[in-house]
C-alpha positions as CSV (number, residue, x, y, z in Angstrom):
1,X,-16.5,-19.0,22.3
2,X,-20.3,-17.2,22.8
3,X,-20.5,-14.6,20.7
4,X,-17.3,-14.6,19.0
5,X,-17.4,-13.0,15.6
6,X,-15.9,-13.9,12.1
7,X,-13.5,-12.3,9.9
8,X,-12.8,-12.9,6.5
9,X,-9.0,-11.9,5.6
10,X,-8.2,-11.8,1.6
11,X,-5.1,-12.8,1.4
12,X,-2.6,-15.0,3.4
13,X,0.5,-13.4,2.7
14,X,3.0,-11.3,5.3
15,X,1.1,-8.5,5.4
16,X,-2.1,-10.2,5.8
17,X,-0.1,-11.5,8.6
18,X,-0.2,-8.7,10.6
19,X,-3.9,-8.4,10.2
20,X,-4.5,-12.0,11.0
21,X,-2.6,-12.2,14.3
22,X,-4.0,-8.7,15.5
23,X,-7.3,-10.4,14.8
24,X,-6.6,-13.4,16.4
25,X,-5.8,-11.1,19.7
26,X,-9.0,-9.3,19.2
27,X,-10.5,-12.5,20.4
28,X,-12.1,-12.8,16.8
29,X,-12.0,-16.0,14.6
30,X,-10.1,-15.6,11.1
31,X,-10.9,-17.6,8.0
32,X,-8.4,-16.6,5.6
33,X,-8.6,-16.7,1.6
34,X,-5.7,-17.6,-0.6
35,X,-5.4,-20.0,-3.5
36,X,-1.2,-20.3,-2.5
37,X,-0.4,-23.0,-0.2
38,X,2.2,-21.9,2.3
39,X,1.8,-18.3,3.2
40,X,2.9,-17.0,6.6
41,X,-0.4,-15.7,7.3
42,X,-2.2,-19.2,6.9
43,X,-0.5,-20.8,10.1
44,X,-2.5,-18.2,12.7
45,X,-6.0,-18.6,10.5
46,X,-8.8,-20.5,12.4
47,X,-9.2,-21.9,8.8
48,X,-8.1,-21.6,5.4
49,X,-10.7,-21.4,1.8
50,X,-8.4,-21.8,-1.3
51,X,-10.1,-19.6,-2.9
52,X,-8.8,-16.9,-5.8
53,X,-9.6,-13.3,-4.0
54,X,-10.9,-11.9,-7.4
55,X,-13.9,-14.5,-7.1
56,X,-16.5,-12.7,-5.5
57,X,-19.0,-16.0,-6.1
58,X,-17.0,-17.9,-3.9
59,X,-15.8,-16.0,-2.0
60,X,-19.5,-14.7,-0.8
61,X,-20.4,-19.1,-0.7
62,X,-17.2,-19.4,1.8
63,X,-18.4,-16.2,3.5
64,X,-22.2,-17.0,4.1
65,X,-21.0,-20.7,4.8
66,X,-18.9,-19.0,7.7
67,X,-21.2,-16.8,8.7
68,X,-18.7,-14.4,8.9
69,X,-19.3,-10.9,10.5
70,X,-16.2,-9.0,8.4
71,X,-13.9,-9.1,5.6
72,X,-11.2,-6.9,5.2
73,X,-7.5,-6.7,4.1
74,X,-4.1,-4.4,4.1
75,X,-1.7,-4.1,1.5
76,X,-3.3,-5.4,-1.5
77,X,-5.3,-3.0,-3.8
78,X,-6.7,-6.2,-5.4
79,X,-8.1,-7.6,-2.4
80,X,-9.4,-4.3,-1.1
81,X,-11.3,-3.7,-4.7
82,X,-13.2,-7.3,-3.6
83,X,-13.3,-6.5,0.3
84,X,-15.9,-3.4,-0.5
85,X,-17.7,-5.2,-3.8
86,X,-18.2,-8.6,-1.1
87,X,-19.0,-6.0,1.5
88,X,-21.7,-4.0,-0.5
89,X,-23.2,-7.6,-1.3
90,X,-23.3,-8.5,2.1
91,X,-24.5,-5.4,4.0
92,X,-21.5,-5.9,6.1
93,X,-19.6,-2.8,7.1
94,X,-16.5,-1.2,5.1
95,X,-14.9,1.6,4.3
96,X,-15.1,3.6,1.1
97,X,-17.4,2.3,-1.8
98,X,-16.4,0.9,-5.3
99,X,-16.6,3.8,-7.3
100,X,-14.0,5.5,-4.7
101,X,-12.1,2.6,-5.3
102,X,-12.1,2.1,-8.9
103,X,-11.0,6.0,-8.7
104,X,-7.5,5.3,-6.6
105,X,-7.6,1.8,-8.9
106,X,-7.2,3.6,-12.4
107,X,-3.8,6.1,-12.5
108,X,-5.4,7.5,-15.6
109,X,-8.6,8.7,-13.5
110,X,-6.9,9.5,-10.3
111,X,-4.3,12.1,-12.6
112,X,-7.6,13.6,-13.7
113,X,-9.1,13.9,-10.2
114,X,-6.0,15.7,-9.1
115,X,-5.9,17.9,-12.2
116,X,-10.3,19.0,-11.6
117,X,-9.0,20.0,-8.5
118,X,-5.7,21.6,-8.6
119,X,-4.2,19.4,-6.7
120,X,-0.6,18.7,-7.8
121,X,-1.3,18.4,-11.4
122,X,0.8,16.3,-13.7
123,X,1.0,15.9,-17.5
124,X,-0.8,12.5,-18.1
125,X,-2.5,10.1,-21.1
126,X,-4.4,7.4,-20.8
127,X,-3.1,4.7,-23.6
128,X,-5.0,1.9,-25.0
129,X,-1.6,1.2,-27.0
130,X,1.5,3.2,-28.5
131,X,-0.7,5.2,-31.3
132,X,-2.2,6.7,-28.4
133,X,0.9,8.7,-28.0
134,X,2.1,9.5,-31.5
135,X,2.8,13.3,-30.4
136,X,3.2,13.2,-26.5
137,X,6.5,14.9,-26.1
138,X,7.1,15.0,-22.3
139,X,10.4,13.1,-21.8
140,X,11.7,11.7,-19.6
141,X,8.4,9.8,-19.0
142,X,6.9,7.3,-16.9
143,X,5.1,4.4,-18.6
144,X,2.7,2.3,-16.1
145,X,-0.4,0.1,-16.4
146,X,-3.2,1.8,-14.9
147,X,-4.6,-0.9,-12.7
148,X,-1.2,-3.2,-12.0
149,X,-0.5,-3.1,-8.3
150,X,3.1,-2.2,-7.4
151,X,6.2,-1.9,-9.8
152,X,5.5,-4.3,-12.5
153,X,5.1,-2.7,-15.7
154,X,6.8,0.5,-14.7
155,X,9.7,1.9,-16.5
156,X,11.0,5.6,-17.0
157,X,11.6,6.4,-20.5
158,X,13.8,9.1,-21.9
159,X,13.8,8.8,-25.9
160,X,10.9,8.5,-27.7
161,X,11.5,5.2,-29.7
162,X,11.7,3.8,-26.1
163,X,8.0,4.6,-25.8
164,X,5.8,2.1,-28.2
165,X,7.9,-1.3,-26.5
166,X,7.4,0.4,-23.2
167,X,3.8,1.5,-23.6
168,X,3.0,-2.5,-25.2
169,X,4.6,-3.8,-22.0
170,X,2.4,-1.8,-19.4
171,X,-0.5,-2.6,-21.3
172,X,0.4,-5.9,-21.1
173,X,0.5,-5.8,-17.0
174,X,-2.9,-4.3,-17.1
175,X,-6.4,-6.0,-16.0
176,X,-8.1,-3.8,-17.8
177,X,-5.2,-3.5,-21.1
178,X,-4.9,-0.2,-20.6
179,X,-1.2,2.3,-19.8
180,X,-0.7,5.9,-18.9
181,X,2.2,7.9,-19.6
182,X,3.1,10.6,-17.2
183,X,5.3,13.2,-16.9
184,X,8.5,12.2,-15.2
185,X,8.9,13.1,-11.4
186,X,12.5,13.7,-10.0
187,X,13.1,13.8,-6.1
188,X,12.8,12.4,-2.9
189,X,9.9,10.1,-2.7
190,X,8.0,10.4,0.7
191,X,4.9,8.5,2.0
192,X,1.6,9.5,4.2
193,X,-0.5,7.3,5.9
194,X,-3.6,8.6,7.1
195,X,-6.8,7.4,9.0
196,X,-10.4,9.5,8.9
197,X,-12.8,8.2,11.4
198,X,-15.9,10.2,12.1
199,X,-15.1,12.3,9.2
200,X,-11.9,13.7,11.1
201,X,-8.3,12.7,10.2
202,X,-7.1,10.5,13.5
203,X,-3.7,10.2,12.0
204,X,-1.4,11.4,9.2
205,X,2.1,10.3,9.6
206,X,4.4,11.7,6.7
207,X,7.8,9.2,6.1
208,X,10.3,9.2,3.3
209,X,10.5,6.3,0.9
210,X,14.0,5.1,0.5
211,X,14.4,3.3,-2.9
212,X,17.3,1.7,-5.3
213,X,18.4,2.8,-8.2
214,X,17.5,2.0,-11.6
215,X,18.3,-1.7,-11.2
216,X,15.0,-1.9,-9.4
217,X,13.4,1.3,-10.3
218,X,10.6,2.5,-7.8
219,X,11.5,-1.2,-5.6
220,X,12.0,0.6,-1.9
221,X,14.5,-0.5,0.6
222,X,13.2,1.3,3.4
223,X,11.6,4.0,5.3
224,X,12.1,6.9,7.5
225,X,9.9,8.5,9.9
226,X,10.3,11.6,10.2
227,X,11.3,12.6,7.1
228,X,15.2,13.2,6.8
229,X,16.3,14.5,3.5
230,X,13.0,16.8,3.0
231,X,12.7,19.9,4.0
232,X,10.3,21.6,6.9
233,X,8.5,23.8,4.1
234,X,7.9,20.5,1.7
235,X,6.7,18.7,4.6
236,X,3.9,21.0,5.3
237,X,3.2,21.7,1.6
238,X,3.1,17.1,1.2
239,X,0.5,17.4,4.3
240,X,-1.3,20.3,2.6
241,X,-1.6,18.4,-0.3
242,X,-3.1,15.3,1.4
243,X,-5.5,17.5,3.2
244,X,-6.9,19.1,0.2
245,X,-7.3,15.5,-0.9
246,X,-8.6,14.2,1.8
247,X,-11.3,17.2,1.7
248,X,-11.8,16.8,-1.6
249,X,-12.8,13.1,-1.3
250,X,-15.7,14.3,1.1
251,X,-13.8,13.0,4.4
252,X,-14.8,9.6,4.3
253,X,-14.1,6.8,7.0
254,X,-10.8,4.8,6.1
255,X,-7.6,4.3,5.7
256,X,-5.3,6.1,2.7
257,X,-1.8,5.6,1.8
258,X,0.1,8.4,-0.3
259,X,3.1,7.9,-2.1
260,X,4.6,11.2,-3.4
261,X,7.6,12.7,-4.8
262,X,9.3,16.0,-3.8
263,X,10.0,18.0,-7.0
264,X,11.3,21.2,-7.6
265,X,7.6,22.6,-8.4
266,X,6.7,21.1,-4.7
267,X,4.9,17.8,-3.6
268,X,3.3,15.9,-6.4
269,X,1.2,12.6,-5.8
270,X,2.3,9.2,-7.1
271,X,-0.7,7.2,-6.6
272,X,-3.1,6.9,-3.1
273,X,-4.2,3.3,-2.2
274,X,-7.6,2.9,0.2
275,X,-5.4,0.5,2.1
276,X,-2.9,0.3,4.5
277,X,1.1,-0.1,3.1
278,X,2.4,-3.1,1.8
279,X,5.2,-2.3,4.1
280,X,4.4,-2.6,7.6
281,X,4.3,0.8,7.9
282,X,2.3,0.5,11.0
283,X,5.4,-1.2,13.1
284,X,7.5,1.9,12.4
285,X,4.5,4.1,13.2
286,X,4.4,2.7,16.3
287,X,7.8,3.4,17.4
288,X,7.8,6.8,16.2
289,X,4.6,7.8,17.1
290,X,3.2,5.4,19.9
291,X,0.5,4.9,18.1
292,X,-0.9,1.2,16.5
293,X,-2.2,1.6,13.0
294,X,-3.7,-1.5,12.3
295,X,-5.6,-1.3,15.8
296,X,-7.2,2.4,14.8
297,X,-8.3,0.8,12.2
298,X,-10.0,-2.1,13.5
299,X,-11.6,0.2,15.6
300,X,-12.9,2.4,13.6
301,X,-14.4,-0.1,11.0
302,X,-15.6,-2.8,14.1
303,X,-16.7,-0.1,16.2
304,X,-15.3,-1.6,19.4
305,X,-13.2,1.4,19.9
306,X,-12.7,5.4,19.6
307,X,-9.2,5.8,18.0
308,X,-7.9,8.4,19.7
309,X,-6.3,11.9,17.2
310,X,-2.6,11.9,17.1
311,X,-1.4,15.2,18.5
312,X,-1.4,17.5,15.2
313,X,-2.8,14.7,13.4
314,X,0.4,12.8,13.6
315,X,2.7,15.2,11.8
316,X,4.7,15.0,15.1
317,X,8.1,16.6,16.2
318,X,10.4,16.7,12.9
319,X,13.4,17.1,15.1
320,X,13.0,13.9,17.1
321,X,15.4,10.9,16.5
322,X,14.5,8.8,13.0
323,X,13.4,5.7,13.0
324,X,13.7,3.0,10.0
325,X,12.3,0.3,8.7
326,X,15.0,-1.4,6.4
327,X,13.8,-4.1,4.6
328,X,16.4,-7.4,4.1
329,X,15.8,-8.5,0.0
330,X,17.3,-10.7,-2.4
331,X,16.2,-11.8,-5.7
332,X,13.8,-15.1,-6.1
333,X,14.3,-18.2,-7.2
334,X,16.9,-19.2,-5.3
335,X,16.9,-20.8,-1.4
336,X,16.7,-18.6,1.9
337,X,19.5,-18.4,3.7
338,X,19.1,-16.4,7.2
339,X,22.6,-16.3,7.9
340,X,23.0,-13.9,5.0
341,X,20.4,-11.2,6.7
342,X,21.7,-10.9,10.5
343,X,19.7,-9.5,12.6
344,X,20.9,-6.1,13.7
345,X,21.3,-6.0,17.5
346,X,19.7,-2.9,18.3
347,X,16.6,-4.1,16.3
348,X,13.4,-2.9,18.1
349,X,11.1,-5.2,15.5
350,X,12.9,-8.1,13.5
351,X,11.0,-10.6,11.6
352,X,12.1,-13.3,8.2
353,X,8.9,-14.1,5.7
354,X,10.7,-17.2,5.1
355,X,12.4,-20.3,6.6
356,X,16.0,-21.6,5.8
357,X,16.1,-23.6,2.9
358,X,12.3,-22.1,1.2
359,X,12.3,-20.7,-2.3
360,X,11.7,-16.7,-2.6
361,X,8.8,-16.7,-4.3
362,X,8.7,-13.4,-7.2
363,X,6.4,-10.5,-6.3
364,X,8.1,-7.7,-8.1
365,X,10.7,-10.5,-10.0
366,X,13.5,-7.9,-8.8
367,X,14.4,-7.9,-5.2
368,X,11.8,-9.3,-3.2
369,X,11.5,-8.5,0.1
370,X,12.9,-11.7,2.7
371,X,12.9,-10.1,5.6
372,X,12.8,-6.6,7.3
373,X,13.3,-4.4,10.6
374,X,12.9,-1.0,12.9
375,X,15.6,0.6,14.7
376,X,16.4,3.9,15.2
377,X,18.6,5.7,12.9
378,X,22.2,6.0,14.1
């Protein structure tokens, strides 16, 4: 096609997915980047570089070679820390720079952003290994790596000689082989995802996180928007919060998603990704709110649109009936079966990351996600 343009997607996986096939209706060609055969993203790409998404060398080669117009991703904070770096290379535009990214990247940093600016505070340390915290005395305690990208590495600890084997095994998830230890926060977990385009927040959707227990601590099982189990003040005090992090990040263009937890001293921030979920948040989004996510996005980052502002930003009518997003999980290694995840009948979205008879491949090792959908809440 005359004048179609290029993107480069990092990453082939099921959430790429999403990104792909909106692309691919955008009239744009995708060339996608993965080193794993296989991935539900890689039957809508145009084509497919097996190429490791940490490889900015050949990744730029594949790009030039494609002369491609775009690269971008959802879902991964790996693949976002190389969609900027490639982008900043290129001249191509992004959102956010690296040093904004490296700043969500590291836990340890991010805890001391928040704490400069009063915003949520939380006892932290950054911990190059277990010596490092010979006198914290904040228990319980959450040990994480500071740069490891979803649950691996994470574990609550309550007595102290839990803390060296705890603090050896974060360390040991990390890129950069480093842990913090945090104070421990108790309550319900909630979730915001926002858009800033033109320096003005378009959307900012607040939804609670449902999760398991400590089987598959911090693993979630679902969503909920709007919020059900939090209350009307701690929903305006969570969108507060992101506000006065939003400002204090200068407004910049793009896409944030806030995990948080409810605690008795008010909203307190887990960690902010400049991404969009993991999760397909956007689908549930969608019903809820009308509005599509991942095209706002697009938008705002191609230009070929105006996203429109939510009404209030998206905070939206808290008494309006809840929608979910439930996701259908089993743990890996062993063979798909779809008659063990029916599909409910009053789905409004359904969809299986896998085909009878294929391996679960291990992303968090514990209960990995096989399948998922949004109804409303009965």
């Amino acid at each position: 096609m005359s004048g179609q343009k290029t993107i480069l997607v990092l990453g082939t996986n099921a959430g790429q997915a999403d990104l792909i096939r909106h692309m691919k209706d955008r009239g744009w060609r995708v060339i996608g980047a993965s080193p794993v055969p296989g991935e539900p993203g890689q039957a809508f790409c145009d084509a497919v570089e097996a190429i490791n998404i940490v490889d900015l060398d050949a990744l730029e080669e594949a790009a030039r070679r494609h002369a491609i117009d775009l690269v971008y991703s959802i879902s991964s904070d790996v693949a976002m820390k190389s969609v900027v770096a490639l982008s900043e290379r290129m001249g191509l535009a992004h959102f956010y720079d690296s040093a904004l990214v490296d700043l969500l990247d590291d836990k340890a940093a991010l805890r001391g952003f928040l704490a400069e600016h009063d915003l949520g505070p939380v006892p932290f340390r950054k911990l190059a290994g277990p010596a490092d915290a010979a006198d914290w005395d904040h228990f319980p305690c959450m040990v994480k790596p500071t740069d490891a990208q979803g649950q691996r590495g994470v574990v609550r600890v309550d007595r102290r000689e839990d803390l060296a084997p705890a603090i050896e095994a974060a360390v040991g998830f990390s890129r950069s082989k480093q842990a913090i230890v945090e104070g421990f926060l108790d309550g319900v977990e909630i979730s915001c995802n926002v858009l800033v385009c033109g320096g003005e927040v378009k959307m900012k959707v607040l939804s609670e996180r449902l999760v398991h227990g400590p089987h598959a601590l911090g693993v979630p099982r679902g969503h909920l928007v709007p919020c059900d189990d939090v209350t009307e003040e701690n929903q305006r005090a969570a969108l507060a919060l992101v506000d006065g992090i939003v400002a204090a990040l200068g407004h910049r263009d793009g896409v944030l998603y806030f995990q948080m937890i409810v605690t008795p001293e008010g909203p307190r921030v887990v960690e902010i990704a400049p991404r969009l979920d993991g999760c397909h948040m956007w689908r549930l989004i969608r019903a809820a709110e009308g509005a599509d996510l991942i095209a706002m996005t697009m938008d705002c980052l191609t230009g070929e649109g105006a996203p429109a502002t939510l009404p209030n930003g998206g905070e939206g009518d808290r008494h309006r009936p809840i929608r979910e997003l439930m996701f259908q999980q089993m743990a890996p290694g062993r063979p798909f079966d779809p008659a063990a995840f029916p599909v409910p009948g009053d789905a409004i979205y359904h969809e299986y990351r896998y085909n009878a008879g294929e391996e679960v491949r291990p992303v968090n090792g514990t209960l990995d996600v096989v399948g998922y959908y949004v109804r409303e809440r009965t």
